[in-house]
C-alpha positions as CSV (number, residue, x, y, z in Angstrom):
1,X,17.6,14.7,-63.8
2,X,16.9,18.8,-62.3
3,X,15.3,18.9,-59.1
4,X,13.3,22.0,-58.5
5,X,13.6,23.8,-55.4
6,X,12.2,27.3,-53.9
7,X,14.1,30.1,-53.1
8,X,12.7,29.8,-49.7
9,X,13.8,25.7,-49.7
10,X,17.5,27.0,-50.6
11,X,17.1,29.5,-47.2
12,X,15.4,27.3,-45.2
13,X,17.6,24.2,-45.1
14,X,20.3,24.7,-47.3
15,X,21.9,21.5,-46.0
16,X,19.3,19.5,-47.8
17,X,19.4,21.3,-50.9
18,X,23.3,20.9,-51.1
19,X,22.0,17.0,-50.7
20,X,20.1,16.9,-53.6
21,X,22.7,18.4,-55.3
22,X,25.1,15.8,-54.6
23,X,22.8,13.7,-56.4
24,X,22.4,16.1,-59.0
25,X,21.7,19.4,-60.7
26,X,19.0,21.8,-58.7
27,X,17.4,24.6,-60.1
28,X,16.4,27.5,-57.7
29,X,13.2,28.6,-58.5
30,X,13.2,33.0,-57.6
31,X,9.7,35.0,-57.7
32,X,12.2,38.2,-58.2
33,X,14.5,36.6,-60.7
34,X,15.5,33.8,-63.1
35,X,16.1,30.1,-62.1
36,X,19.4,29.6,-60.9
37,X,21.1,26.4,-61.4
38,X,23.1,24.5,-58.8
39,X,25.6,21.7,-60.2
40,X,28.7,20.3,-58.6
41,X,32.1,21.7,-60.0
42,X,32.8,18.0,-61.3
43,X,30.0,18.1,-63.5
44,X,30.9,22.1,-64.9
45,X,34.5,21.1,-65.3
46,X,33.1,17.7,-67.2
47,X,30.6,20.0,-69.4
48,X,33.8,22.0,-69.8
49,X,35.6,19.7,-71.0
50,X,33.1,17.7,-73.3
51,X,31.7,21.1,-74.7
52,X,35.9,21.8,-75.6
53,X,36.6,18.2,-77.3
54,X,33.4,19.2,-78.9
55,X,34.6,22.3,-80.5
56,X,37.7,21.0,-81.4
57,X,36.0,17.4,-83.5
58,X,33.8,20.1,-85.4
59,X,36.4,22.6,-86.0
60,X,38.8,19.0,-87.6
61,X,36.1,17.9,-89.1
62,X,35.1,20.9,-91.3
63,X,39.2,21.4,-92.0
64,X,39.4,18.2,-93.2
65,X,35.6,18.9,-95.8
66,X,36.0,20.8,-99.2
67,X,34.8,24.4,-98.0
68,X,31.4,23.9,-100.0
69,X,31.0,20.5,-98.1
70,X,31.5,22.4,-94.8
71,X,29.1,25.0,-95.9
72,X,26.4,22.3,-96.9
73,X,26.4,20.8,-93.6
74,X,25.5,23.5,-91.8
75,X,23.2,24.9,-94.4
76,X,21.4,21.4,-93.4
77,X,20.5,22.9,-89.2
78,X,20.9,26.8,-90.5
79,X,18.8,27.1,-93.7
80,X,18.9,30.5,-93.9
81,X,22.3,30.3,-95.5
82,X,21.1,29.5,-98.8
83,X,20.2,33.1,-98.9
84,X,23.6,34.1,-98.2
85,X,25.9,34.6,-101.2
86,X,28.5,32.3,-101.2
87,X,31.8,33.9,-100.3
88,X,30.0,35.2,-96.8
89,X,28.4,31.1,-96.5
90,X,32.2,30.1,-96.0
91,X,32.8,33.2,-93.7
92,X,29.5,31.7,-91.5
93,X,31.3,28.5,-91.3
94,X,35.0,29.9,-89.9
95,X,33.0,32.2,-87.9
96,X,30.7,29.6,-86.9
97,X,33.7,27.4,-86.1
98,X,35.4,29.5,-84.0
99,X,32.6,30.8,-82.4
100,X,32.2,27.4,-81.1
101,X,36.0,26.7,-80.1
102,X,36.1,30.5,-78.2
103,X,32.5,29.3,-76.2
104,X,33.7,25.9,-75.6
105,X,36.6,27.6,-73.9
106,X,35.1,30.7,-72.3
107,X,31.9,28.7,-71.3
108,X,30.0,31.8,-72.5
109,X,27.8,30.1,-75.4
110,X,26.6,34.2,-76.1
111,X,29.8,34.3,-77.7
112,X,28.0,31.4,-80.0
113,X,24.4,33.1,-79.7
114,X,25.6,36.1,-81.2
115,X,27.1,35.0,-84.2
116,X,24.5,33.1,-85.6
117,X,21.8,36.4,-85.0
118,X,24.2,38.2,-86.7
119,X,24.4,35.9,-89.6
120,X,21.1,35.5,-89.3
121,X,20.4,39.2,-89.4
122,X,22.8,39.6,-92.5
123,X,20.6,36.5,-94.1
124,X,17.3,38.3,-93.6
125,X,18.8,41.6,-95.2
126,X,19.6,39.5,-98.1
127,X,16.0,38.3,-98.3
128,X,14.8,41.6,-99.3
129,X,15.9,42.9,-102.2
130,X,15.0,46.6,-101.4
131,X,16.3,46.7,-98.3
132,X,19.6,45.3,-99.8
133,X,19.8,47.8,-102.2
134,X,19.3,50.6,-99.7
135,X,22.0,49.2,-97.4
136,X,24.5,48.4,-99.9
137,X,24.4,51.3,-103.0
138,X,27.2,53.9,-102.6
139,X,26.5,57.0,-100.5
140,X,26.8,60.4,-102.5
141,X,26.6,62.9,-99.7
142,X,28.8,63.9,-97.2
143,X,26.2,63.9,-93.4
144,X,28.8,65.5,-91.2
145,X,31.0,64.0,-88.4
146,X,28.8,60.9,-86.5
147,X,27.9,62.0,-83.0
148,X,29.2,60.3,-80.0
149,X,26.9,57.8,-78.3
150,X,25.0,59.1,-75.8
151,X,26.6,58.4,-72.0
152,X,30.0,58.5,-73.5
């Protein structure tokens, strides 16, 4: 269970916020700012650690699975992937994997986030046939050196 705190509460008596968080996880509401959430290192190093064993069961469990069994799986929570043509469904699935394994590690679940809006992104270009057609047909003319990004 969260128990919800002000920013003020935290200021105020920070003794008795560090209380409730022996008992458990606080989040600290901010007018100016998002929620932050206070938890006891045991419980991060324990979300570490399950999140990791996690990663790892997935990762054996699709090695051991046919590709197209591994694919089917998680076509079954990411059903956009039955717009995707097949070689790039098994490229989700390493990607997906070790997307996983590298958050699980990290404890950065954008590593995670990002691959599957990228995927996803690739899926919905794949939806429409005119726009795959304009982004994969050969280019004929040359446009010139690309400029450098601005601020660099």
């Amino acid at each position: 269970m969260t128990t919800e705190v002000q920013w003020s509460e935290l200021q105020r008596d920070p003794k008795g916020v560090a209380a409730l968080a022996d008992k458990g996880d606080v989040r600290v509401r901010r007018r100016d700012g998002a929620p932050l959430l206070l938890i006891s290192e045991d419980a991060a190093e324990s979300a570490t650690v399950g999140a990791l064993s996690a990663a790892r069961a997935l990762r054996n469990a699709l090695a051991h699975l046919p590709a197209e069994e591994g694919v089917t799986v998680l076509t079954e929570e990411f059903s956009w992937l039955d717009l995707l043509p097949e070689p790039d469904r098994r490229q989700f699935a390493t990607d997906f994997v070790r997307a996983v394994e590298a958050s699980a590690e990290l404890g950065r679940w954008s590593v995670l986030a990002q691959v599957v809006v990228e995927w996803r992104a690739t899926a919905s270009i794949h939806a429409d046939p005119a726009l795959l057609d304009e982004l994969t047909r050969p280019l004929d003319d040359d446009h010139g050196p690309v400029p450098a990004p601005e601020g660099a």
